[in-house]
C-alpha positions in Angstrom: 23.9 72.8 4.1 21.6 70.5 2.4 19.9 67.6 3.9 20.7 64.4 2.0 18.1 63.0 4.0 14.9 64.8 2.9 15.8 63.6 -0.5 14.9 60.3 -0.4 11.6 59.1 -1.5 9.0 58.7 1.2 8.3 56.6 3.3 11.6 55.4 4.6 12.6 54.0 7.9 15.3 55.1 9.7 17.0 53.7 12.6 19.1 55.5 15.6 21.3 53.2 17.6 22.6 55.1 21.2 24.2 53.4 23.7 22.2 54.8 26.6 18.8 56.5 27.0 19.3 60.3 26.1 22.0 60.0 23.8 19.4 59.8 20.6 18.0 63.0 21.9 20.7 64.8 23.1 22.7 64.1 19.9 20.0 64.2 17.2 16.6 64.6 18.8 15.9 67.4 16.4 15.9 65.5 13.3 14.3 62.2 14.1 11.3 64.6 15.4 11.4 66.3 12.2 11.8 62.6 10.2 8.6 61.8 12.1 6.8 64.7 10.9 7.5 64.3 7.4 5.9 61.0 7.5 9.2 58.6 7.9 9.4 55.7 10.0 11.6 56.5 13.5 12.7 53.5 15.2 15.0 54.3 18.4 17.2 51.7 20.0 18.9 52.2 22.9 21.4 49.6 23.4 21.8 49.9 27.5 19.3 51.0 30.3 22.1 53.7 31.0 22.2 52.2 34.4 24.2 52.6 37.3 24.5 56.1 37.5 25.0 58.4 40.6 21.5 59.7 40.7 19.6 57.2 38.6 18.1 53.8 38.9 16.7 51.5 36.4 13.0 52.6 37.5 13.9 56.2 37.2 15.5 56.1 33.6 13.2 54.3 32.2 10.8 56.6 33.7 12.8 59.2 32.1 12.8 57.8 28.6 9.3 56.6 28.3 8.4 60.5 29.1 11.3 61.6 26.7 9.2 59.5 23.9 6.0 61.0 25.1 7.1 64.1 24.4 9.3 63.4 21.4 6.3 62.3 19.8 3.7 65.1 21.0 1.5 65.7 17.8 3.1 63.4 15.4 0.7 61.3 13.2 3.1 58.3 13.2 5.2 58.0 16.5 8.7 57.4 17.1 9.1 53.7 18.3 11.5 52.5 20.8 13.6 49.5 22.1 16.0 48.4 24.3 18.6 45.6 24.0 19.6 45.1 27.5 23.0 45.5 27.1 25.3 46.3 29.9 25.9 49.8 30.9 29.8 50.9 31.4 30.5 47.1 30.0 29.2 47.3 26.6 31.1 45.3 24.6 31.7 44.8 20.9 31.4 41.0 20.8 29.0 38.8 18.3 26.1 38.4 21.0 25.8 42.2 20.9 26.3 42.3 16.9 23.9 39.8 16.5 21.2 41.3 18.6 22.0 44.1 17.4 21.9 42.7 13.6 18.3 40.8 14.7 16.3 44.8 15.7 17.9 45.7 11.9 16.2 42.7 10.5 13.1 43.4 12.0 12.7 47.2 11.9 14.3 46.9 8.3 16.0 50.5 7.9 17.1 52.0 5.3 19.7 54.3 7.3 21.1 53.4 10.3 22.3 56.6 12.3 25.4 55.6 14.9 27.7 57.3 17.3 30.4 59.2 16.0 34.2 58.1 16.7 36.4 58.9 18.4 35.0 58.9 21.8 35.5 59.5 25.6 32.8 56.9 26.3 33.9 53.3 25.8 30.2 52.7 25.6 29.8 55.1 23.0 33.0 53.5 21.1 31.9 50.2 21.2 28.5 51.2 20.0 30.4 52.9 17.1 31.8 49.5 15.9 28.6 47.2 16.9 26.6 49.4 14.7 29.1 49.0 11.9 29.0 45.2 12.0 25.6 44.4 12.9 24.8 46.3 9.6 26.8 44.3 7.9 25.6 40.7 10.0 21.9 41.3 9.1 22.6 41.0 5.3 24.4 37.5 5.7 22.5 34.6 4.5 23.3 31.3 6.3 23.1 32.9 9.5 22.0 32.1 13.3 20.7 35.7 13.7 16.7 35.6 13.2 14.4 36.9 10.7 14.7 37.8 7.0 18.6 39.3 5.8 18.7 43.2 5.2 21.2 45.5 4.5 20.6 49.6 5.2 21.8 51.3 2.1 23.2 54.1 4.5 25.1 54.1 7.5 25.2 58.1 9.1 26.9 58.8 12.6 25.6 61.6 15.0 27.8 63.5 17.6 26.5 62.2 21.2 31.0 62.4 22.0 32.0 63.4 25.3 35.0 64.8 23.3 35.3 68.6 23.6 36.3 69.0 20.2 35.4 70.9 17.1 33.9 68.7 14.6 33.6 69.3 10.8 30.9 67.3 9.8 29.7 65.8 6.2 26.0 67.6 6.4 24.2 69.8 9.0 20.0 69.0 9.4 17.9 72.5 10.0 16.1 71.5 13.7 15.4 74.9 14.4 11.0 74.2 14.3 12.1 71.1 16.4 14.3 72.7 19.2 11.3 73.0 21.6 10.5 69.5 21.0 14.3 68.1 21.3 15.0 70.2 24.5 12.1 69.3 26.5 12.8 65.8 25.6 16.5 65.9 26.3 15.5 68.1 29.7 13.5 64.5 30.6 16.2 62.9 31.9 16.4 64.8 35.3 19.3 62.1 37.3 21.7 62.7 34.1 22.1 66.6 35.4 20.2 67.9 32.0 18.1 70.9 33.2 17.9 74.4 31.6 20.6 76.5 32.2 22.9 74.1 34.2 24.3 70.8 33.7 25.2 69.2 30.0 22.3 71.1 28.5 24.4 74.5 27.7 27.1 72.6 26.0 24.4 71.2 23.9 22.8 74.0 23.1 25.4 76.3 22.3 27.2 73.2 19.8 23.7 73.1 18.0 23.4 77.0 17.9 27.2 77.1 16.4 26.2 74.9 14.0 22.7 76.5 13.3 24.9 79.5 13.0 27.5 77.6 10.3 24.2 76.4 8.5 22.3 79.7 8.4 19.9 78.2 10.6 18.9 78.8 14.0 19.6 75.3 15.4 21.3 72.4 13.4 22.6 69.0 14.5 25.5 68.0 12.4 26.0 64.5 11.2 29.0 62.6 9.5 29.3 60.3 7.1 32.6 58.1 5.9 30.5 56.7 3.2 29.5 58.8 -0.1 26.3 60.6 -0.1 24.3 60.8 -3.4 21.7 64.0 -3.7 18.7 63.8 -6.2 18.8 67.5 -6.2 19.6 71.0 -4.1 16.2 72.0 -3.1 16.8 71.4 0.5 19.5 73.6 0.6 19.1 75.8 3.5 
């Protein structure tokens, strides 16, 4: 499938809003590695610390993420950034304050996509991250507003699958991650207390979903992505 993303002129900055540390990676690690390497701006935002969790604590998962970054970002001229909100975990809500902090990071990393969990969900977190992302986009454009810095609106608004759904998805574009699989999975295999280890735990779901859609693609690995918006293309050259 073509990338609609490779098509845009360079340098552009894109921004990935998850709800908890590992989602980015787990649902699109591939392609913000392989955004980095072609010389785009790669801003990560996790919206939680991910915290409680059976085997985690906040120590440990940020422990986890800080080496997930490390190693995202392994031989990359311009590294992947990240932040954190400091949301709630398992109580993140879809309310103004979280808009509007949400709204203030777009204002200051100033993307011109914003990539956002798909819907629908198993994860309330990951629903009401769905629908913060959606207005907070739309917040940081409005002039006469509490929310600080300068307005801006991201001319594109793409969700990624990071669902807890087990459900085929048919999505609007698949990205080729095949040269980046080394670098999403040991990145994604960083976050030990979340049961993501080689051949056990999540990880072979997300493997085989990216392999099936590799396979779809005609690609060894792909992550697929949707989009509810139209998509313009300059061109098929990307096709893969």
């Amino acid at each position: 499938m073509a990338s609609p993303l490779s098509t845009l002129p360079s340098s552009k900055t894109f921004l990935c809003v998850a709800p908890h540390p590992d989602d980015a990676e787990l649902g699109m690690g591939g392609t913000l590695v392989t955004l980095a390497r072609q010389g785009h701006d790669v801003v990560i935002c996790d919206l939680t610390n991910g915290e409680p969790t059976p085997k985690g604590s906040p120590e440990i998962r940020e422990r986890e993420w800080t080496r997930a970054t490390e190693l995202l970002n392994k031989g990359l001229e311009k590294p992947i950034r990240r932040h954190n909100l400091g949301l709630r975990n398992r109580e993140l809500l879809h309310d103004i304050p979280s808009r509007h902090a949400l709204a203030a990071l777009i204002r200051e990393v100033r993307p011109d996509v914003v990539f956002y969990p798909y819907y629908p969900d198993a994860h309330p977190d990951h629903i009401a991250a769905h629908k913060i992302a959606i207005d907070a986009r739309f917040d940081a454009k409005l002039t006469k507003s509490p929310i600080p810095g300068e307005p801006h609106h991201p001319k594109r608004i793409i969700q990624y699958f990071c669902t807890h759904l087990r459900t085929d998805i048919v999505p609007t574009f698949c990205i080729d991650v095949t040269d980046a699989w080394p670098t999403k999975k040991a990145a994604c295999q960083a976050y030990k207390s979340q049961g993501i280890a080689a051949d056990e735990g999540l990880w072979p779901y997300v493997e085989t979903m990216h392999r099936y859609h590799g396979h779809r693609s005609g690609v060894g690995f792909a992550e697929p992505f949707f989009s509810d918006e139209v998509i313009g293309l300059s061109g098929l050259s990307e096709l893969v």
